[in-house]
C-alpha positions in Angstrom: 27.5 49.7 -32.0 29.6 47.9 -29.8 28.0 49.0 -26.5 24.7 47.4 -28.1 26.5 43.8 -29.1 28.2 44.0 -25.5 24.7 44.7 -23.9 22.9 42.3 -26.0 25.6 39.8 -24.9 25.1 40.3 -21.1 21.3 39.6 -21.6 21.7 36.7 -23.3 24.3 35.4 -20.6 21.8 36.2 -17.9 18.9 34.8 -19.4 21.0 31.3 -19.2 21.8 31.3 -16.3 17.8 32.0 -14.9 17.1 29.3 -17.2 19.7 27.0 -15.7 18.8 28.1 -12.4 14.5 27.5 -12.3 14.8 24.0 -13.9 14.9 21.2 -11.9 16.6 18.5 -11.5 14.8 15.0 -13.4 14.4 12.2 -11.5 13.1 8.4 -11.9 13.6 5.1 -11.0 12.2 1.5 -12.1 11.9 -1.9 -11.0 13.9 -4.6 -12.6 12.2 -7.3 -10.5 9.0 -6.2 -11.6 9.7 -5.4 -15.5 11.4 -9.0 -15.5 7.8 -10.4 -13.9 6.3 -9.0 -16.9 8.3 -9.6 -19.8 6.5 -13.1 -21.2 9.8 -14.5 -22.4 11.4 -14.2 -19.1 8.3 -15.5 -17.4 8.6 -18.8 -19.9 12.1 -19.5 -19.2 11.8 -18.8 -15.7 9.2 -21.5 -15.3 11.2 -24.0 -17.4 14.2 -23.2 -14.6 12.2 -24.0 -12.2 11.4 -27.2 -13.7 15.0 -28.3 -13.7 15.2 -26.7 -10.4 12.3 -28.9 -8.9 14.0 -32.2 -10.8 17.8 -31.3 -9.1 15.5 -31.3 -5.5 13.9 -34.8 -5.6 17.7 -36.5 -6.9 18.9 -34.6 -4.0 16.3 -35.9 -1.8 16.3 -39.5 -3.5 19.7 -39.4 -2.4 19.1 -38.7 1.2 16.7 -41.2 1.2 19.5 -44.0 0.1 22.0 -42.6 2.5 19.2 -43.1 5.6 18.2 -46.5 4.0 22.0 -47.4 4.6 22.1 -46.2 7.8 19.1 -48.1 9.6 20.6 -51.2 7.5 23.8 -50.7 9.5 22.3 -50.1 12.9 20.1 -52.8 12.7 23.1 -55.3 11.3 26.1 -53.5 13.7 25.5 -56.3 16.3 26.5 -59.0 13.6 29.2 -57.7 11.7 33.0 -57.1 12.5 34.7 -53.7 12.8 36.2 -54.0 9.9 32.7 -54.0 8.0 31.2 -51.4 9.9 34.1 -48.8 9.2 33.9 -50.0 5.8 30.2 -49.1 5.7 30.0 -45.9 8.0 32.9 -44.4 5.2 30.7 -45.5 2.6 28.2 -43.4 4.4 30.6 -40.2 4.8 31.5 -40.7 0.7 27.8 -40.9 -0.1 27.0 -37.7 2.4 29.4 -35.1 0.8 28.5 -36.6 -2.8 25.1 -35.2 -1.9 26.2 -32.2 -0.4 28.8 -31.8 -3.9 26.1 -32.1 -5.5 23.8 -29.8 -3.8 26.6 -26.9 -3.6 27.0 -27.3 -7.3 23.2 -26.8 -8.0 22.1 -24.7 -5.5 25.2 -22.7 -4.3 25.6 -19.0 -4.1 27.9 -20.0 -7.7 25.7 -22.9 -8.6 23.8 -23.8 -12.0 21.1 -22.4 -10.2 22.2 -18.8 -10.1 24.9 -18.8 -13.4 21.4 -19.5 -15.4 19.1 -17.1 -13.7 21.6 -14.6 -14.6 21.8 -15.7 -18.2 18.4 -15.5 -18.4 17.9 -12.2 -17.0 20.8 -10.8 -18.7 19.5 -10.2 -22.0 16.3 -8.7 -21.0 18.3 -6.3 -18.5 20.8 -5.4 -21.9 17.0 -4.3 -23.0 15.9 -2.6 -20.0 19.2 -0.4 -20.6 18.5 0.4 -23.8 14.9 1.5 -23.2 16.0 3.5 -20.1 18.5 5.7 -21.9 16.0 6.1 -24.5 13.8 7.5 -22.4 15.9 9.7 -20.4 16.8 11.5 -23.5 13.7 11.6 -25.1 12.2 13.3 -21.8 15.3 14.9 -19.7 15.9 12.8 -17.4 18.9 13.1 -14.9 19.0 10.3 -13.2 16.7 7.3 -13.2 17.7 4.6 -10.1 17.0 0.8 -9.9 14.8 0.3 -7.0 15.5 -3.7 -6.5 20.2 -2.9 -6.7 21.7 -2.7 -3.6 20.6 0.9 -3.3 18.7 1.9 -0.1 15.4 3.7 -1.0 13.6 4.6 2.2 10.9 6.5 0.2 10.2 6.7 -3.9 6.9 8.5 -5.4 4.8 6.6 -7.5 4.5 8.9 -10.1 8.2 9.2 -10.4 7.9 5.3 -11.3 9.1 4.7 -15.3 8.8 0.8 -15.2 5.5 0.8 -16.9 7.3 2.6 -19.4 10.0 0.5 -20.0 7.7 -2.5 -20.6 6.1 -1.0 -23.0 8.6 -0.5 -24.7 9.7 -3.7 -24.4 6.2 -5.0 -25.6 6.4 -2.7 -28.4 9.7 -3.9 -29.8 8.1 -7.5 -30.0 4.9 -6.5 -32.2 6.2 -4.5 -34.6 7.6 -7.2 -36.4 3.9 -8.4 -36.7 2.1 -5.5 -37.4 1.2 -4.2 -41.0 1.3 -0.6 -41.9 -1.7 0.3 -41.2 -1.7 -1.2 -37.7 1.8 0.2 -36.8 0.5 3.7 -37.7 -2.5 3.0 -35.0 -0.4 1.4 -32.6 2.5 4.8 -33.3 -0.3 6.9 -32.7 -1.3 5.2 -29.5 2.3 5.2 -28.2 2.0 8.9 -28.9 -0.9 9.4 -26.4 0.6 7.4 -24.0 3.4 9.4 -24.3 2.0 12.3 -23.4 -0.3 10.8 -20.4 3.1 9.9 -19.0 4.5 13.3 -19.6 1.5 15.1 -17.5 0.7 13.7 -14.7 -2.9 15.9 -14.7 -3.4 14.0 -17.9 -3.1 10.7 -16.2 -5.4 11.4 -13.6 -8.2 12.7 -16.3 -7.2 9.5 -18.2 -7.8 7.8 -15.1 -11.5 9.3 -14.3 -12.1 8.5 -18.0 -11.4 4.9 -18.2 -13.0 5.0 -14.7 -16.5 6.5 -16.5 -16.0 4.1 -19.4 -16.1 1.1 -17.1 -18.8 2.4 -15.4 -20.5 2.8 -18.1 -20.5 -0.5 -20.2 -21.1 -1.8 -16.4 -24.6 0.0 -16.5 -25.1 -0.9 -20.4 -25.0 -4.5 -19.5 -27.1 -4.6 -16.5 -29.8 -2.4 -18.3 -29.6 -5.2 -21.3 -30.0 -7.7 -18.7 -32.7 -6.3 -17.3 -34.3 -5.9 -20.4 -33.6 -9.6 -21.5 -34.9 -10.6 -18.0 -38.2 -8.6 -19.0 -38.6 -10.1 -22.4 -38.5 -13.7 -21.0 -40.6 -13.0 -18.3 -43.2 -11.5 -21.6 -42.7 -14.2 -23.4 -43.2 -16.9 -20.5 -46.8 -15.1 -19.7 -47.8 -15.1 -23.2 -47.0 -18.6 -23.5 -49.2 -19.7 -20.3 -51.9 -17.4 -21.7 -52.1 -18.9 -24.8 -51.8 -22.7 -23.4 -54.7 -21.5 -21.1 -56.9 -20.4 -24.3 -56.5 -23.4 -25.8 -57.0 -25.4 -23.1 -60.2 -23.7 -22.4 -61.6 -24.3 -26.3 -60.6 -27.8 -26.5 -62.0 -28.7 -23.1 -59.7 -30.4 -21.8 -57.2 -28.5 -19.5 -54.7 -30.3 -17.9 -53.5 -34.5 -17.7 -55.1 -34.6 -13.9 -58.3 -33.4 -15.2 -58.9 -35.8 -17.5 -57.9 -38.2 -15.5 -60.6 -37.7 -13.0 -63.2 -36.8 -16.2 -62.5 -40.4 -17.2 -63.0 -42.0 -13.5 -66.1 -40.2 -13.8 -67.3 -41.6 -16.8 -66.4 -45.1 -15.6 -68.2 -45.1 -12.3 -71.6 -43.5 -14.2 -72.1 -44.5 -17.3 -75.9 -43.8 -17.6 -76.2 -40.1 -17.0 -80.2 -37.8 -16.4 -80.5 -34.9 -17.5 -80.0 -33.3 -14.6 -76.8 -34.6 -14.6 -75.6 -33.5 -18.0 -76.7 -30.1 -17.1 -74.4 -30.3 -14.5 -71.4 -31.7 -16.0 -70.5 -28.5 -17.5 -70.5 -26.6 -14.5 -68.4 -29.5 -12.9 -66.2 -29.4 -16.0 -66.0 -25.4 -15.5 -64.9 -25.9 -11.6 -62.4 -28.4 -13.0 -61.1 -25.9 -15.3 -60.7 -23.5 -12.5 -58.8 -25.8 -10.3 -56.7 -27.0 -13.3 -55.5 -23.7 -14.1 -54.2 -22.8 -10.9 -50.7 -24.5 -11.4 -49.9 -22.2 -14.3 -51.1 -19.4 -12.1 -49.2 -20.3 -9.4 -45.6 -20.6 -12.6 -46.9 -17.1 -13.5 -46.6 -15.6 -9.8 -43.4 -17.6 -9.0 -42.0 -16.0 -12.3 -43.3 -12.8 -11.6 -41.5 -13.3 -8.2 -38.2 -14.1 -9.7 -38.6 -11.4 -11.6 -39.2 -9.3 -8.8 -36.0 -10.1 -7.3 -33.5 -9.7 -10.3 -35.1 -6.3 -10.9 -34.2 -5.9 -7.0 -30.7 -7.2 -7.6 -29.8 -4.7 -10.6 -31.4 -2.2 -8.6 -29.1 -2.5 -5.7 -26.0 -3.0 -8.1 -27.1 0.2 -10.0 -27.4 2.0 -6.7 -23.5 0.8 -5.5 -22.3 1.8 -8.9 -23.3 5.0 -8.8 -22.2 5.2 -5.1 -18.4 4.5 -6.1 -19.1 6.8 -8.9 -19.7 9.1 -6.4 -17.3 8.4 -3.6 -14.4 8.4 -6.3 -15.3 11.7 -7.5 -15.4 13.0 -3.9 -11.6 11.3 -3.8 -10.7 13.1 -7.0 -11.8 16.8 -5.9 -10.4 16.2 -2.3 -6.8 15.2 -4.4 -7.1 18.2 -6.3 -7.6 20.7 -3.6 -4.9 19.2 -1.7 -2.8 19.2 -4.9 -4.0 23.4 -4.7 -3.6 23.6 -1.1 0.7 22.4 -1.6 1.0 24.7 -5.1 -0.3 27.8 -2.4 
């Protein structure tokens, strides 16, 4: 009995220690300058600093401009006053210069207003950043996770090792669920569950990827197909319309303004008509007909034209759609075998 509890003990030891010896090491890193960059209410304050930032800047300069104002009223005045005036005005000079420069040091220095609130503004969303980080180191085993933008030196860093996007999210996710009802914070749990898991496999990120890439490419095509098909219906309708206008022009007689402007010069210049003549009015009125028609013929070809050229447009756009379709498929399996090629 006890040589099996001894030997069951060794296994289990040794089985540890393969475990602890095949897993590797976690590692990640984020971005602080670029989660700050897009966290809204850092963005907001930011650009109200700046605002105060840009107002300290023109008193500054507003006061250079008094100091030089003072000093062209000197050098143009030096030859009339005493040396006692001009000392007293050249140290009014030197008092006004280092007010400015006070002034600027206190605003703008490396321990300025400036800089104390950039840091208090930052501050709060880093305490955030923190939180999120260690959140996410234990929820997925992390060992380490770096800053990229602290002092430390990061000659190379892999994308996919990047956790910023993650952290935002979080971030973002904080903020709505105090404005989500039930029903929406069980959607929006389930969602943070997939992207969870995209985040976790990184051969689920690319399929999500290529899927996202289909679906754009898809409602791409949908639109230019309704498009076309819109473009089609107009272009039925506007050729039904001059067809009709046409009939009706034809069994009323009267085609078009210019004709019956030059029916009625006509009819003024020979009132008496033979019989000859009124046999041959209707063939004149049947030429006129002809020749009046020819401007919707000629709206009918331009639109058929136009037409002609839109369905040539969606063509060519169809044709470069499917070519980056194709060209980022190629990309995908060249990836993959490369990813094979480095696993061998």
């Amino acid at each position: 009995m006890r040589k099996q509890f001894l030997f069951i003990f060794l296994a289990l030891i040794v089985a540890n220690t393969s475990n602890a010896q095949t897993r590797t090491t976690r590692i990640g890193y984020i971005d602080m300058e670029y989660i700050l960059e897009n966290v809204s209410d850092y963005k907001e304050a930011k650009a109200q600093l700046e605002l105060k930032a840009q107002k300290w800047k023109q008193e500054i300069e507003a006061k250079k401009i008094e100091i030089n104002k003072i000093k062209e009223n000197l050098k143009a005045e030096r030859a009339l006053l005493t040396k006692e005036l001009i000392d007293e005005r050249e140290t009014e000079i030197k008092f006004l210069e280092t007010e400015m420069m006070d002034y600027q040091q206190k605003q703008f220095g490396s321990d300025g207003n400036l800089m104390h609130q950039k840091a208090g503004l930052a501050k709060p969303i880093q305490d955030q950043v923190f939180t999120a980080v260690q959140d996410i180191a234990e929820a997925k085993n992390y060992d380490f996770i770096f800053d990229k933008s602290s002092d430390l030196t990061m000659l190379f860093s892999n994308k996919r090792f990047d956790i910023s996007d993650q952290v935002i999210r979080i971030l973002n996710r904080t903020d709505k669920r105090e404005q989500l009802t039930k029903k929406q914070l069980k959607d929006q749990e389930a969602k943070e569950k997939l992207e969870n898991a995209i985040d976790e496999n990184p051969a689920m990120q690319d399929r999500q990827k290529a899927l996202d890439e289909k679906r754009t490419a898809r409602e791409k095509l949908i639109e230019d197909r309704r498009l076309e098909q819109e473009a089609k219906k107009k272009e039925y309708d506007d050729r039904r319309k001059a067809i009709a206008a046409e009939r009706e022009a034809k069994k009323n007689g009267t085609v078009s303004e210019p004709a019956k402007t030059d029916a009625t010069k006509d009819a003024t210049a020979k009132p008496a008509t033979t019989g000859t003549d009124a046999t041959a009015k209707p063939a004149a009125s049947g030429t006129d007909a002809g020749t009046t028609t020819e401007p919707a013929v000629d709206k009918a070809a331009e639109r058929q034209k136009l037409y002609e050229q839109r369905k040539k447009e969606l063509e060519e756009r169809r044709k470069k759609i499917l070519e980056e379709r194709e060209a980022a498929k190629k990309a995908k399996e060249a990836e993959a075998q490369k990813a094979n090629t480095t696993n061998n």
